[in-house]
KEVEX-420927 format. One record per residue: residue in three letters; x negated, y negated, z of N, C-alpha, C in turn. Coordinates in steps of 0.1 Angstrom, whole numbers, plus 5000, padded with zeros to 4 digits. Atoms other than C-alpha are relative to their C-alpha. Example, Ala and Ser with C-alpha at 12.3 -4.5 7.8 and 13.67 -1.06 7.14 Angstrom:
ALA499150125000487750455078499149885000;SER500950115000486350115071500849895008;
END
This chain:
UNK499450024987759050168093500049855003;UNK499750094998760149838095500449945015;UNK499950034990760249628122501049844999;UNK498650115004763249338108499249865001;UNK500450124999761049018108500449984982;UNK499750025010762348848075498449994990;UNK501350075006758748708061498849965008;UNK501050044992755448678069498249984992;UNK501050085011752148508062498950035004;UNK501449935000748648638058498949885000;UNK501150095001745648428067498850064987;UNK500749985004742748478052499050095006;UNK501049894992740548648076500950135002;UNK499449894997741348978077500050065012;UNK500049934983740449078114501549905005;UNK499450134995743448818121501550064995;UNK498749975002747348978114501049905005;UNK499150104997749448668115501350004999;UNK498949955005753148768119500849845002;UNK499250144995755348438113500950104991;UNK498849965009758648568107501149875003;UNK499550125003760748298097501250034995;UNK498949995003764548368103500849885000;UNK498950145004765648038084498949885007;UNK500850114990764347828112499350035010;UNK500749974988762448048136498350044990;UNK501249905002758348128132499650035008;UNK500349934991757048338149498550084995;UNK501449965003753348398152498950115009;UNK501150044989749748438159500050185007;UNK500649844992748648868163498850014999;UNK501849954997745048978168500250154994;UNK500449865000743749318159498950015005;UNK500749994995741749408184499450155002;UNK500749844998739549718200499849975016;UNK500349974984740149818240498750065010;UNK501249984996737649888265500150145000;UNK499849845003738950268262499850064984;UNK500149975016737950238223501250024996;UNK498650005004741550218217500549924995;UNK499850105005742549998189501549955001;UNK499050085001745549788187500249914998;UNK499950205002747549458180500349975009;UNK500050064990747749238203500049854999;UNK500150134999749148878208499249935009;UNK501150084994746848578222500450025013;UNK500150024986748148638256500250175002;UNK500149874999747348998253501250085002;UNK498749975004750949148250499950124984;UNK500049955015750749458224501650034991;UNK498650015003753149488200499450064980;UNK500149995019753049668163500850004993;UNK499150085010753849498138500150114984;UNK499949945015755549678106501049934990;UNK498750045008757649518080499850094986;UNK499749945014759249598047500849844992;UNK499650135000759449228036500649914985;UNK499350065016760548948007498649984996;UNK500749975010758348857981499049914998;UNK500450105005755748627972499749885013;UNK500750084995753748327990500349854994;UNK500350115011754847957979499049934999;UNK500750085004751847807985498850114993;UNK501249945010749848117970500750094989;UNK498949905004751848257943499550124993;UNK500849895006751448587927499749994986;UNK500650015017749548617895500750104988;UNK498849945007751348707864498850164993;UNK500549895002751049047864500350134990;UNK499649985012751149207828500450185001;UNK499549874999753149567822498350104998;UNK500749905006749749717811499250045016;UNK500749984989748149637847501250065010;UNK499149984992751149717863500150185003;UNK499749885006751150097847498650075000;UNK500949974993747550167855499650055013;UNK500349864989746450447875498050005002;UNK501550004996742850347890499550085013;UNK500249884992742950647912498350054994;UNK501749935004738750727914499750005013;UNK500250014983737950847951498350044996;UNK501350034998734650787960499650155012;UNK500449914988732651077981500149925015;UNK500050034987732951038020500649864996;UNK499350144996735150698013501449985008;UNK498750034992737550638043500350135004;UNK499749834996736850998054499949975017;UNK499950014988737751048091500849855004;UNK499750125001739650708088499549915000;UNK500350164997737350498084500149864992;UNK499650095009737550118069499450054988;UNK500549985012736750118034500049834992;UNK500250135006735249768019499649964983;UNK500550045011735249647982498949954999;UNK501150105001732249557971500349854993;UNK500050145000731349187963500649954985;UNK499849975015731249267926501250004997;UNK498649945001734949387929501349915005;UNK498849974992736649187950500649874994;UNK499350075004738148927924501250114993;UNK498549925000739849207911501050055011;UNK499449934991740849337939501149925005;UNK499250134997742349017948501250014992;UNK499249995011744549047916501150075003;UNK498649904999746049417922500549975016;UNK499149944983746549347960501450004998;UNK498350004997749949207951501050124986;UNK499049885001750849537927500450055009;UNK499749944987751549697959500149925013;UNK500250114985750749417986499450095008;UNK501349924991747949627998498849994993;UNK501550055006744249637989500150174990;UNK499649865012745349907958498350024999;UNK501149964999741649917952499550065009;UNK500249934992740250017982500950145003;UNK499049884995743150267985499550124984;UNK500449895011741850407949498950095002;UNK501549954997738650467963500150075011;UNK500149874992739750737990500650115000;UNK500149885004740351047984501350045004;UNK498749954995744351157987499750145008;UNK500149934993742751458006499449955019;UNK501650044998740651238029500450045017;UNK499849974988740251368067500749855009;UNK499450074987741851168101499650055009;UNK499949924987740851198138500950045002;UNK498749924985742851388165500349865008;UNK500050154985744151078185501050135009;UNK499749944990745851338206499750015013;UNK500449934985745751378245499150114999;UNK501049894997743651668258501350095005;UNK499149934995747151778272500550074987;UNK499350015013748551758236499550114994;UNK500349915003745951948223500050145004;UNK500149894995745952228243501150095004;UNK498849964999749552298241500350064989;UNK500149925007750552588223501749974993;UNK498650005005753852658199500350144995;UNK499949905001755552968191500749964986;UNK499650105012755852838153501350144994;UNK499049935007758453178146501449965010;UNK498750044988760953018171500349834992;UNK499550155004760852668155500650004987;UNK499349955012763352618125498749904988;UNK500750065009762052498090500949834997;UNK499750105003762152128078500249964984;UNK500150045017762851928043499349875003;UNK500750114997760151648040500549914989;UNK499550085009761851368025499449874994;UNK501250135005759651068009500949934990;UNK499250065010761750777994498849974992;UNK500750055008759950597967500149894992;UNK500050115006759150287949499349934989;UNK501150075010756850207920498750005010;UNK501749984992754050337949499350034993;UNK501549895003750550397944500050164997;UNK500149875004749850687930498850065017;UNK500949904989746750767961500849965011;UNK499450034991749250607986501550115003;UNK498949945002752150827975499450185008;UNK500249864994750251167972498949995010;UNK500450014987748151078003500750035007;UNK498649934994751651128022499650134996;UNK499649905006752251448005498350095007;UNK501249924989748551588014499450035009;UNK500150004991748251498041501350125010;UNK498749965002751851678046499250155005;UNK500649914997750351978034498750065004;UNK501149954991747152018049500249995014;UNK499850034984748451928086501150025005;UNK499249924996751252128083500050155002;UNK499949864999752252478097501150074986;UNK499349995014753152598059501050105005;UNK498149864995756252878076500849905004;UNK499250074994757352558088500949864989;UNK500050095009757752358057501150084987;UNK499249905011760552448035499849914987;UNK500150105015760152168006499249905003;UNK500150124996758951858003501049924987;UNK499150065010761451627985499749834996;UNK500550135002760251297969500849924988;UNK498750085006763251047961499549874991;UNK500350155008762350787930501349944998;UNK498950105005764350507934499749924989;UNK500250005014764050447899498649895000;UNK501450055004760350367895500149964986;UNK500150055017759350197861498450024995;UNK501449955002755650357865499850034989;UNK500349895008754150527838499750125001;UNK500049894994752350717857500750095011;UNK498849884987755050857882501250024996;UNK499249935007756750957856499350184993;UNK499749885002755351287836499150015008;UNK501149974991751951257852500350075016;UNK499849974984753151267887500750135003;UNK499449855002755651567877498750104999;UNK501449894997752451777866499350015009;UNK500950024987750551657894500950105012;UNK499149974988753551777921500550114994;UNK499549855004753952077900498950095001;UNK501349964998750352207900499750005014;UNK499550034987750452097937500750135007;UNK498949904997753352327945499550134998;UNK500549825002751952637929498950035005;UNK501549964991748652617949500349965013;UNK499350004983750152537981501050115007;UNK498849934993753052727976501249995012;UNK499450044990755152517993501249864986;UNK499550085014757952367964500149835005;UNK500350134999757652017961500949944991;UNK499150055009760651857942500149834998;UNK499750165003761251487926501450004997;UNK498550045001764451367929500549884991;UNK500350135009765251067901501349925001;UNK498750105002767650757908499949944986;UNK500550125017768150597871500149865006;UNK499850144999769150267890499450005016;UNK500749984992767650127921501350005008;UNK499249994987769950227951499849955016;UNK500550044982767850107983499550115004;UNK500549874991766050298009501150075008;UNK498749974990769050368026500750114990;UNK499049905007771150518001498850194992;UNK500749925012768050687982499550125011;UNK500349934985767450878021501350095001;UNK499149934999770651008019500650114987;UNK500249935006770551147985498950125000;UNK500749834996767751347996500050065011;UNK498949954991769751438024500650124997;UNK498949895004772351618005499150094995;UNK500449885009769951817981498950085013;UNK501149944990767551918013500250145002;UNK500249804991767352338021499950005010;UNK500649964987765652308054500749985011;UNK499150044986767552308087499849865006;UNK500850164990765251978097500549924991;UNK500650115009765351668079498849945010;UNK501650104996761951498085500049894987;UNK499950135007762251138069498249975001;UNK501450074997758350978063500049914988;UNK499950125010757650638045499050064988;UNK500749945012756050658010498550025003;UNK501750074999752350518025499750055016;UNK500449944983751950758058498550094999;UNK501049885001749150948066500450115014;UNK499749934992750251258090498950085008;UNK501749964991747551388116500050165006;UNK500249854994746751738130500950045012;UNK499049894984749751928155501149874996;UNK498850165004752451598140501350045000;UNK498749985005755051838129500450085013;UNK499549904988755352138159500849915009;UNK499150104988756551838188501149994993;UNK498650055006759051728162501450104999;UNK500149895004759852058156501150095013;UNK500449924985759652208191501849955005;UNK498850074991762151928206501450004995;UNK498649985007764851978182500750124998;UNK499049844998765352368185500349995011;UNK499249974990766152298219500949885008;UNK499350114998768252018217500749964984;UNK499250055014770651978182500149874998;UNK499450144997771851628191499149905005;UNK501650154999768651418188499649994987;UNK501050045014766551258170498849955006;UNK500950044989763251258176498649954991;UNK501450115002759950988168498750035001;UNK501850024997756351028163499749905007;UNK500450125001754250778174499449964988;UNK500450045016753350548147498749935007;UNK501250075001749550478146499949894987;UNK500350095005748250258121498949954989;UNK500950005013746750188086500149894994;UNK500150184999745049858081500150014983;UNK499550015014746749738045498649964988;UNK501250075010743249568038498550104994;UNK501349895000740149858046501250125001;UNK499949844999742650168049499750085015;UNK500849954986741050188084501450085010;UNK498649924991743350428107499749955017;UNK500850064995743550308138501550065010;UNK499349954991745150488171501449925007;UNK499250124995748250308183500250025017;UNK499450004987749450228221500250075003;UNK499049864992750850498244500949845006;UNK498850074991754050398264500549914996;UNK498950115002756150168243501250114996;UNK499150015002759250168234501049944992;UNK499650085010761650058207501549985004;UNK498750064994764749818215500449884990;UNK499750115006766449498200499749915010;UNK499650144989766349098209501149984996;UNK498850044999768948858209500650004983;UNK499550035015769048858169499950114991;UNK500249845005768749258165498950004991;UNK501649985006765149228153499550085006;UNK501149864990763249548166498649985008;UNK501249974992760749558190499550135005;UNK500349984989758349698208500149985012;UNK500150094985758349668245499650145007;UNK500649834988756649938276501050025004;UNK499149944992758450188288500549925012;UNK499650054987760850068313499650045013;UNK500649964987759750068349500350125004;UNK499149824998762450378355499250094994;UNK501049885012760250608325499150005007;UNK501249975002757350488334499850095019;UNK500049904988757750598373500050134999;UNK500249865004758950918359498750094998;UNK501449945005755850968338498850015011;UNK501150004989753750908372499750095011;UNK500049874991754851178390499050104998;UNK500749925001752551438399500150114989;UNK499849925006754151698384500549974983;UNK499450015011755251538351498950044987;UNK500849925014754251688317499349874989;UNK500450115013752051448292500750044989;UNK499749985014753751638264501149974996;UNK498250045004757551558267500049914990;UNK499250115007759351378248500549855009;UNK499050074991760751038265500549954989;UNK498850055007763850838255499649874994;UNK500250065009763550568232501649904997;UNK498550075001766650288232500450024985;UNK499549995016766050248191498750034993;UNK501549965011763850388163499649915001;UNK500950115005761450218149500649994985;UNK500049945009762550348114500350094994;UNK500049895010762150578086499150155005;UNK500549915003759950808102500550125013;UNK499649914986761951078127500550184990;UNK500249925006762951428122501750025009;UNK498749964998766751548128500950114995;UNK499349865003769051888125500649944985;UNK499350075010770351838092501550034997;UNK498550015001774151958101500349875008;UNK499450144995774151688128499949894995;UNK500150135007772751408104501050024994;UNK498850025013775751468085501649985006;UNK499150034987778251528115500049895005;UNK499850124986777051198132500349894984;UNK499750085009777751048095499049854993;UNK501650015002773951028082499849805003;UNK499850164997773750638073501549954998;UNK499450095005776050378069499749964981;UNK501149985016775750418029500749844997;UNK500450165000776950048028499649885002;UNK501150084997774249918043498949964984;UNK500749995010772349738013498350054999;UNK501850005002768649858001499350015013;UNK500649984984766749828039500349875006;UNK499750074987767649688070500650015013;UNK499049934991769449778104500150124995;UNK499649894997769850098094499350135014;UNK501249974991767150208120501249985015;UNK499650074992769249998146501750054999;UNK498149904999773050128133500050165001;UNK500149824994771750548135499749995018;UNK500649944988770150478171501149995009;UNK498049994988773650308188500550095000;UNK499349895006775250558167499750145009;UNK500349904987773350848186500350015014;UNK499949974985773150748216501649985002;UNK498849984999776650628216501450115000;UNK499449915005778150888204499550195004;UNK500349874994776451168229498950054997;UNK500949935007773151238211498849905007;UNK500750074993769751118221499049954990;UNK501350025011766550938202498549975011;UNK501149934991763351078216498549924989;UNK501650035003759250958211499150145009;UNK500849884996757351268211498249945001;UNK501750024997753651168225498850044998;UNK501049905008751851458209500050014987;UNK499950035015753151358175499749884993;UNK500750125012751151098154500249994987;UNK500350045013751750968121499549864995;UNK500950135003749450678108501449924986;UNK499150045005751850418091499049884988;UNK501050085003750250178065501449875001;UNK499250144994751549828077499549874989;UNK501050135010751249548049501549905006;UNK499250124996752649198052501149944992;UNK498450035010754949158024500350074994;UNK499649915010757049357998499749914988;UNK499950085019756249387961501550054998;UNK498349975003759949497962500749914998;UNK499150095002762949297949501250065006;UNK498749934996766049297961501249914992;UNK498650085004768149167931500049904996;UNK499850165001769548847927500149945014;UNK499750054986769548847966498750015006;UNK500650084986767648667995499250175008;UNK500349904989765848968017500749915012;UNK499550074983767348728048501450034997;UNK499249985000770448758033500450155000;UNK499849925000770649098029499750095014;UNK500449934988769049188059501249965011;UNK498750064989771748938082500850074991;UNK499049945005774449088058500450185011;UNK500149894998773349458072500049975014;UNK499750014990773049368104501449945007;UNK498250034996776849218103500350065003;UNK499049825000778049558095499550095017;UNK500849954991775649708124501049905011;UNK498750064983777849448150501150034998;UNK498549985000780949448140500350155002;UNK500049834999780949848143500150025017;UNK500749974989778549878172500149925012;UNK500150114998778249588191501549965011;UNK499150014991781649548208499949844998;UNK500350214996781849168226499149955000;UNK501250095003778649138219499850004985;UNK499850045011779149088185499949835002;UNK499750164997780148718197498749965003;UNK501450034997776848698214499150004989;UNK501049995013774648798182500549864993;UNK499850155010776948518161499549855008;UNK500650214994776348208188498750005000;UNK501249975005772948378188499149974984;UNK500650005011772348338151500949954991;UNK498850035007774448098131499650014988;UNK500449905014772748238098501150085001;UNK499549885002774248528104501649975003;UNK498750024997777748408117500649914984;UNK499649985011777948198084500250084986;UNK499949865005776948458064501550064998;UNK499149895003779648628078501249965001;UNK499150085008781948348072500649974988;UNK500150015015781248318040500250104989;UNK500149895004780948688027500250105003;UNK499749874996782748868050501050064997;UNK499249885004785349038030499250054989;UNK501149905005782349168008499150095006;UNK500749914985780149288038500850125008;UNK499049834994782849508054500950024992;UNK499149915003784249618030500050195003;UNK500049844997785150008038499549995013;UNK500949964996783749928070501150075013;UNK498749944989787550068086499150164997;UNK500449835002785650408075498750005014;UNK501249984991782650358100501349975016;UNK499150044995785150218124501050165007;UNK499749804995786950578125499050105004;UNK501449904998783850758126499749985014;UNK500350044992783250608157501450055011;UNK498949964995786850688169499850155005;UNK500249835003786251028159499350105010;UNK501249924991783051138175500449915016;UNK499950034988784550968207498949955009;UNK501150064997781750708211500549935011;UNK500350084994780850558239499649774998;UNK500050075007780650168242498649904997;UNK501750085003777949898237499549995015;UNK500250014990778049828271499550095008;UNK500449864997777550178283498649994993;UNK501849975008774350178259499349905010;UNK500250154995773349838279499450105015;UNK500049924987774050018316499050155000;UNK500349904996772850358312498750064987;UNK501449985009770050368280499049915002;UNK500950115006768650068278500049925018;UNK500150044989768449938318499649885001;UNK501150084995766149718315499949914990;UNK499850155010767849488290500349915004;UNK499850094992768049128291501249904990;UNK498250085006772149068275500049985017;UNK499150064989774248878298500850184999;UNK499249874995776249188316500849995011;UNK498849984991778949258341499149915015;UNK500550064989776449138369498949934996;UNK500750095005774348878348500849894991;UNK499450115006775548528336498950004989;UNK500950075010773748358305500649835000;UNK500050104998772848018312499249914996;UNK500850084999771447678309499449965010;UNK500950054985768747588338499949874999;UNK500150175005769247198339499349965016;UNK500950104987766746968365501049915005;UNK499550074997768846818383499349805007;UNK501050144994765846508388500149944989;UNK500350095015765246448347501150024995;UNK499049935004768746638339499550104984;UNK500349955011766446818311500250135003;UNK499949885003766647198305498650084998;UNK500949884998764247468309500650064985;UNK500149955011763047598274498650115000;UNK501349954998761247888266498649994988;UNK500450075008758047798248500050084988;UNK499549965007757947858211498650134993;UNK501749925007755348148207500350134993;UNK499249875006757448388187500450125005;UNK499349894991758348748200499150015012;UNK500650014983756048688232500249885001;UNK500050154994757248368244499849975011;UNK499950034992755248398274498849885001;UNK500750134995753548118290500649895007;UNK498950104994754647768306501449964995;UNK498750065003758247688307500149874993;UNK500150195001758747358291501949965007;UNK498650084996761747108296500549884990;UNK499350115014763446918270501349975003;UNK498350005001766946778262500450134997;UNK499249864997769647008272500750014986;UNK499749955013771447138236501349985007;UNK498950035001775147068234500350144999;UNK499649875002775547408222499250085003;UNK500149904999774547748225498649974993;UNK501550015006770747718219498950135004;UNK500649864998768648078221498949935010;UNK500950044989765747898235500049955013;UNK499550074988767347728263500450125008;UNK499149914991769148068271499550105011;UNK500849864992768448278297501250035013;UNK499149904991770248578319499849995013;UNK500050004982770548558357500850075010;UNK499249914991771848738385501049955003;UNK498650104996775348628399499449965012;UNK500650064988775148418430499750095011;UNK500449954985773448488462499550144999;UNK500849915004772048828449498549974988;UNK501449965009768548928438500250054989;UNK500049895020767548958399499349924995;UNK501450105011765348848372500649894994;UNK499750095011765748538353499550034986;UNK500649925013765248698316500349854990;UNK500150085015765048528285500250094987;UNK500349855013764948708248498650044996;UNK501149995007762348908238499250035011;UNK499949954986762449058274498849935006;UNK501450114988760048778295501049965008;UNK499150064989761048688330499249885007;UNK500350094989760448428353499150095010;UNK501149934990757448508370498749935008;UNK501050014991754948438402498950124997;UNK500949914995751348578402499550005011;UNK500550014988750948458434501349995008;UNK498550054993753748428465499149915008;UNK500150144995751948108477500449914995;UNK499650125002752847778484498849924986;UNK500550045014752147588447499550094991;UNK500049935005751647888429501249934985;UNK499550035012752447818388501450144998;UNK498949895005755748018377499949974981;UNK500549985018755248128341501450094998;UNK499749915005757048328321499550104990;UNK501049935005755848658314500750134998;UNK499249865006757149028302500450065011;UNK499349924989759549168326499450115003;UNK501149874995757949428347501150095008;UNK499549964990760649468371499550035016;UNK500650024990758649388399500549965009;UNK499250064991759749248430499449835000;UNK500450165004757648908421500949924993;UNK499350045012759848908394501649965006;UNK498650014997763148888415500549845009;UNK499550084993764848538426501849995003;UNK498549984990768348448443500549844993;UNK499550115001770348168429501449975015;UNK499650074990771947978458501149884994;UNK498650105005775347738447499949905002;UNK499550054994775547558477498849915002;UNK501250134998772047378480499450024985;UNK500949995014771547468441498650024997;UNK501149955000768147618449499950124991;UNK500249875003766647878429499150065009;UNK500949994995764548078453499450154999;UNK501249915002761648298452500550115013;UNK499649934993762748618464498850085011;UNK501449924994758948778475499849885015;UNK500850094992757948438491500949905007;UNK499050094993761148248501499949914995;UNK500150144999760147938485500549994986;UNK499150115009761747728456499649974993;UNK500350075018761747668421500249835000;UNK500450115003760447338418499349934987;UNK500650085012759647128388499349905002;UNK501050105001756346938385500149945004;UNK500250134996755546608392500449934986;UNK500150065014754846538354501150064992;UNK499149945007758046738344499350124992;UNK500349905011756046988322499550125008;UNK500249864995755847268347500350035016;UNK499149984989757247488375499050065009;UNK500749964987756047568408500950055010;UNK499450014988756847748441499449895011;UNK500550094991757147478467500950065016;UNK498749924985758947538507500849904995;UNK498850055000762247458502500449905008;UNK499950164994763147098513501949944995;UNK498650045005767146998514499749894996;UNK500050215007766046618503498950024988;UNK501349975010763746808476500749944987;UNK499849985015765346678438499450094994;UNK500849945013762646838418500850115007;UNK499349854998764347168439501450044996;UNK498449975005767847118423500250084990;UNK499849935011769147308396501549994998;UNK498950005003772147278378500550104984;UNK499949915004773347618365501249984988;UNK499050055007775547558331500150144993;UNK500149905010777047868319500749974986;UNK499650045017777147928281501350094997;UNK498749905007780448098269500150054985;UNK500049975010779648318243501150134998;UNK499049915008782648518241501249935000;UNK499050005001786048478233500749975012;
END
């Protein structure tokens, strides 16, 4: 389950998950793995902001490179589970003795392969379930059967059939019609005959058929999802990454919400499996998965609208809510409508966007993508791929996939992603009659099923986004005292904290940019990476920060033309800039105020 950050870099401390993703010229840092005062673990950036981080990333460290790793170590199967090791989730630590090797195979897999040898592909997980969740019943002869689809890669052998046992021990076996496990042409040894005996032996003591599916050449996760698509039996598709662990009651919600609804797709929550100890570790309630300005996936909390819903007296803990965009690989869907809504985009390369071109696709096109709250599956989250892609770039390939994903989807905001991302606009300067090619076939598809447009997704899915729209400019905020520009600071996908002020950018600069209301009406001043302009206090000299849109009414100001005030809509008073330039205040509004000026410069990113 990927979350689109290109690359990212591992400290050394392991309590410490440092996500810099580094698209060309952006990094983006600095996560915590912490523990809540409700015993509830999570990541969490330095200004406490959660956010889980999953990639499927490029390759290799230049300043630590990987060690040459010889076919004999490569083809080694050190599957030996230790009694009670990592039983009930818990971490699991190499000893001292071990851990130069361990060092070695981390990067066969870019996980701590030892530690992962040493627990048991049977090995128990808590219930992270509600108390509502639990106690909710299912009528499992009413719910249809699934096909459990598992791409594959030169995985671990205890990482692989870990999935798969977990599968069948924490499923309702009437409900399980296969499990299908797609090798995108592995070069293992052992997941070659071994793994066949293994998943055949398997099969006849479960009694639940378990098939391998074999690409001779490597096709991508994308295409290799869709060949076990076609050969599926079961009415469901249930997609799950190769390195999941699935938890007790996971499949019934999935299950449940799809017999009585065809035209969805619907999400676990993804908990969490630390790449280093194996530790399982409950994820967040109440997010949500959406894009920024550069179609990189996020998290973000339910929008204000959901979450009011969910507060009602009478509202159920167990529903389903709506969800703008997956997260990924792991949802479960009718398997005539995955084929009717025109499953993937099969020329999307290897992984990328495809998460982000099925969810437009649904919702656009009349269908819905749902987060079931009673359904957990633990994800293992590592920091780089031992995967290649080729003779090509993972950035390239990933901006390539995401061309195709605008140009399709996207509408006039297509224009906005390219001034947004001039990677990606030369890219698609450069290589765009190889990129779309065929892509007049997605193009009809979209005719066809009488989609809806981006805009419409904008207005009526996603509310609580922060594109420029019908009643939002995208602007530069210039001081009319220093003539410098309001920048947001550079703290990666939470860029909250002090505003700074620097020279204004001649062009179309992300960090300078931010959405606003039209004149003389109330609205947030947003930014990417949904942070607004925000008061914790409505007194006079109160700091204005920027901080994660809440949709509060703190959060709402009025831009003003005629005295070029921005003003504080709670408190009446006036965006003012420092004394020392490096930060914003409410002050009372003063017509002889400079620091109170503002000079609103819109950006023209369309046509």
């Amino acid at each position: 389950m990927p979350s689109y950050l290109p690359n990212v870099l591992r400290p050394a401390n392991p309590s410490i998950v440092i996500e810099c993703a580094r698209t060309h010229k952006q990094v983006l840092c600095d996560h915590l793995f912490r523990e809540s005062s409700n015993g509830q673990k999570e990541y969490v950036d330095k200004h406490g902001v959660h956010i889980i981080v999953g990639q499927y990333m490029g390759n290799g460290f230049p300043w630590n490179p990987q060690p040459n790793l010889t076919k004999d170590v490569l083809n080694e199967n050190h599957y030996s589970p230790m009694k009670t090791f990592g039983e009930n989730g818990s971490p699991v630590y190499v000893p001292s003795k071990d851990r130069s090797k361990a060092k070695e195979l981390f990067f066969v897999n870019r996980f701590n392969l030892m530690a992962s040898d040493m627990i048991s592909v049977n090995r128990s997980l808590p219930d992270p379930r509600k108390a509502a969740c639990r106690m909710k019943r299912y009528n499992l002869d009413l719910l249809p059967d699934t096909s459990i689809i598992v791409v594959f890669h030169n995985e671990a052998w205890s990482t692989l059939l870990r999935t798969v046992h977990s599968v069948l021990n924490r499923s309702p076996s009437q409900l399980l019609r296969e499990i299908i496990l797609v090798d995108d042409a592995s070069d293992r040894l052992f997941l070659a005959k071994d793994l066949e005996e293994y998943v055949d032996n398997l099969s006849k003591s479960s009694n639940i058929p378990i098939n391998i599916i074999r690409s001779k050449k490597r096709i991508g996760l994308i295409r290799a999802r869709i060949l076990g698509a076609e050969k599926a039996l079961g009415k469901v598709l249930t997609f799950l990454d190769a390195h999941c662990e699935t938890t007790i009651g996971w499949l019934e919600p999935l299950l449940q919400r799809i017999s009585i609804d065809h035209k969805i797709v619907v999400c676990p929550v993804i908990d969490i499996i630390n790449d280093q100890t194996f530790a399982y570790s409950r994820s967040f309630d109440s997010h949500w998965g959406a894009i920024n300005w550069e179609l990189n996936f996020r998290w973000f909390s339910v929008g204000h609208r959901e979450l009011k819903r969910m507060r009602l007296r009478n509202y159920d803990q167990t529903s389903t809510y709506p969800s703008p965009i997956m997260a990924g690989g792991l949802f479960s869907i009718w398997k005539k409508y995955f084929f009717d809504m025109g499953t993937y985009d099969s020329h999307l390369e290897i992984w990328g966007g495809e998460n982000i071109e099925m969810s437009l696709r649904i919702w656009q096109c009349g269908g819905r993508v749902e987060i079931a709250p009673c359904s957990h599956v633990a994800h293992l989250f590592r920091s780089s791929s031992p995967y290649n892609f080729g003779n090509k770039q993972v950035g390239d390939v990933l901006y390539a996939n995401l061309i195709r994903v605008a140009e399709v989807w996207l509408d006039q905001w297509k224009f906005f992603f390219y001034k947004l991302n001039p990677v990606a606009a030369s890219i698609r300067k450069e290589n765009g009659t190889e990129i779309l090619s065929n892509i007049e076939q997605r193009i009809k598809l979209r005719e066809t099923l009488k989609c809806k447009t981006f805009g419409w997704f904008l207005e009526n899915v996603w509310p609580e986004n922060f594109f420029p729209f019908k009643d939002r400019r995208f602007v530069q905020i210039q001081s009319m005292h220093n003539h410098e520009c309001l920048q947001r600071p550079s703290n990666g996908p939470n860029p909250t904290g002090k505003v700074i002020t620097t020279k204004c950018a001649l062009d179309i600069y992300g960090p300078q940019g931010f959405v606003i209301p039209v004149v003389n009406k109330p609205g947030f001043i947003m930014t990417d990476e949904s942070v607004c302009l925000d008061v914790n206090s409505a007194d006079e000299h109160s700091p204005v920060l920027l901080i994660a849109c809440s949709e509060f009414d703190r959060q709402k100001w009025t831009i003003h033309p005629k005295t070029n005030f921005i003003v504080h809509q709670k408190s009446k008073l006036c965006l003012t800039l420092g004394k020392r330039g490096s930060s914003l205040l409410l002050i009372k509004c003063r017509p002889d105020h400079n620091r109170q000026r503002w000079n609103i410069r819109d950006n023209q990113w369309s046509p």
